[in-house]
C-alpha positions in Angstrom: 18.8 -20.2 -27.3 20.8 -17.5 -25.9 18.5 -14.8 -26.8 16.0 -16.4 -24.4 18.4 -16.6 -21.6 19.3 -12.9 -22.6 15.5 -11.7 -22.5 15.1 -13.3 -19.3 18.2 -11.7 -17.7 16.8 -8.5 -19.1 13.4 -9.2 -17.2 15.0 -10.3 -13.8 17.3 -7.2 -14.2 13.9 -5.1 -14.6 12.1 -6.6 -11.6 15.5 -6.2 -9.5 15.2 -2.8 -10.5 11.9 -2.4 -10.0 12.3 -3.9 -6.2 15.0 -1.3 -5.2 13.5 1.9 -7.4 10.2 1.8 -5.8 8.8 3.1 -2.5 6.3 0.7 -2.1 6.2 -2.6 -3.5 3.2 -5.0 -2.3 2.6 -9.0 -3.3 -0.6 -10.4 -3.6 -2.5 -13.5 -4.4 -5.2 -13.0 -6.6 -6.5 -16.2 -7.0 -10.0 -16.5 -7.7 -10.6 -13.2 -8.9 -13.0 -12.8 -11.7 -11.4 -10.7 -14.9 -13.5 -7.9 -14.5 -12.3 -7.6 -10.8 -8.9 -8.1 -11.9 -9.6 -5.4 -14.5 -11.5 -3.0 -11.7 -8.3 -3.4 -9.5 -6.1 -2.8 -12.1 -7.8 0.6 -13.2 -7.8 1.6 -9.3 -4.0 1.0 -9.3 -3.3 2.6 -12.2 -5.6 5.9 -11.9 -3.3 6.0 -8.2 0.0 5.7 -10.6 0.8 2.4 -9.2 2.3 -0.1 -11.7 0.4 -4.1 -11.1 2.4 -6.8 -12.5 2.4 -10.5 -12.9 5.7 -12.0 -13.2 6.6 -15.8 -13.4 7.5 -16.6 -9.9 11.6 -17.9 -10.7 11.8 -14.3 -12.1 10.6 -13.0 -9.0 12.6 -14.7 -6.4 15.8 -14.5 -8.7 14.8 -10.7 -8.9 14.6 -10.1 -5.5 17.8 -11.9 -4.7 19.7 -9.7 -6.9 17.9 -6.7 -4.6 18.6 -7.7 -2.0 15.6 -8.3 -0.3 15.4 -12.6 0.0 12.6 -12.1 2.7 10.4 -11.7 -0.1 11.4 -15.1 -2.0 9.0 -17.1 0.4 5.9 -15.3 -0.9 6.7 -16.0 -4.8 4.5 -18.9 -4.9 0.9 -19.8 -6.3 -0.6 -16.7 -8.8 1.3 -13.7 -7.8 0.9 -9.9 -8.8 3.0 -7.6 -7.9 1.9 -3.5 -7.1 5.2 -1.1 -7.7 4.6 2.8 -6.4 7.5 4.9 -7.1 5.3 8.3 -5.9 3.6 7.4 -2.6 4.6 4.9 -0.2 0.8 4.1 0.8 -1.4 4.2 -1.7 -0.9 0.7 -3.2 -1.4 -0.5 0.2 -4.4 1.1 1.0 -6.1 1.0 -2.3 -5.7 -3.0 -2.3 -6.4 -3.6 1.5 -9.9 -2.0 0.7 -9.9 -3.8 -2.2 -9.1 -7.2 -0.8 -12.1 -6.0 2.2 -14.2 -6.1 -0.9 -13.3 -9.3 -2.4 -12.2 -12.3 0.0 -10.0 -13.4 -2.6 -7.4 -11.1 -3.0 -4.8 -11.6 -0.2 -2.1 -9.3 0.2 1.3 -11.5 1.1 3.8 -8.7 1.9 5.4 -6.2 0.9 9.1 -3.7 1.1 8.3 -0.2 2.2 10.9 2.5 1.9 13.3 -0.6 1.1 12.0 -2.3 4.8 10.5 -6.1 4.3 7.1 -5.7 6.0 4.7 -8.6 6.6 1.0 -8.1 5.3 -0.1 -7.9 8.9 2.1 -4.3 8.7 0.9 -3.9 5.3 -2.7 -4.0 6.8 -2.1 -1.8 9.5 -0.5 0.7 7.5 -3.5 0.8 5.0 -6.1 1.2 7.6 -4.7 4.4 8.8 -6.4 7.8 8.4 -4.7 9.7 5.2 -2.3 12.5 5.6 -5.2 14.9 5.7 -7.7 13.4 8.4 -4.6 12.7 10.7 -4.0 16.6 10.6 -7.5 17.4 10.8 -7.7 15.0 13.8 -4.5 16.9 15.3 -6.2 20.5 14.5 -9.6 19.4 16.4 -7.6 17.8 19.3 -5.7 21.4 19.5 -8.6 23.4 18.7 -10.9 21.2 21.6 -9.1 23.4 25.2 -9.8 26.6 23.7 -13.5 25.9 22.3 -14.3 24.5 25.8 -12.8 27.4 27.0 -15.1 30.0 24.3 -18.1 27.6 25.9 -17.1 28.4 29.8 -17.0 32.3 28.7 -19.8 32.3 27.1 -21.8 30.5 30.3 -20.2 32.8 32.6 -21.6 35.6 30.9 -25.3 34.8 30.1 -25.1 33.7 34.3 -24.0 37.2 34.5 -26.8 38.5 32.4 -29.3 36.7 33.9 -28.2 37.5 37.4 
């Protein structure tokens, strides 16, 4: 009998790890998703390097006590999975906000960002930003836009000119 206790310590001191190594850690509810969606998801998560777990939920909530992060213990109930990122902080989010777009019955729950409990609301808001590189292309046209206006007033000044 103690081995089972041990084995389950083990796992609870895995999660716990898991909750305080990661970057981004998001919880779902994927009831009433189909295998092959689960399996589609799955491959999306992995391809991003994001780990996609399911855990029982006493694991969980003992798991996330032991990290420190009790906020989430409200959330371990019904069919949970959980989405680990140690690499980047928002591509679990986006990848299953798109993902629960897609499929109605995938519902993100919450999730700890840089170590920070954050609602799903958050969680949603985060994911539906532009990436890293269409915010800075946004920023280059928005710096670029004053001196192409001012290339286009030149450029009308001088064909005035020519035709005058």
């Amino acid at each position: 009998m103690s081995n089972v206790m041990e084995s389950k310590q083990q796992l609870v001191d895995d999660i716990a790890t898991q909750l305080k190594d990661s970057v981004s850690t998001i919880v779902v509810n994927y009831r009433g998703l189909t295998v092959s969606e689960m399996t589609e998801l799955r491959k999306n998560l992995r391809d991003a390097g994001v780990e996609f777990k399911v855990y029982k939920n006493t694991m969980t909530r003992r798991a996330a006590e032991k990290a420190e992060l009790t906020e989430l213990n409200e959330f371990f109930t019904g069919p949970n999975a959980i989405a680990f990122s140690n690499e980047d902080v928002i591509a679990p989010a986006k990848i299953l906000y798109n993902f629960a777009k897609e499929h109605e019955a995938l519902e993100i729950k919450a999730g700890v960002l840089e170590g920070k409990f954050t609602p799903a609301e958050d969680v949603n808001a985060i994911a539906s930003l532009p990436s890293k590189d269409g915010l800075v292309s946004m920023l280059l046209s928005v710096l670029q836009a004053p001196v192409r206006n001012f290339a286009y007033a030149v450029k009308a000044v001088g064909e005035d000119k020519e035709e005058a």
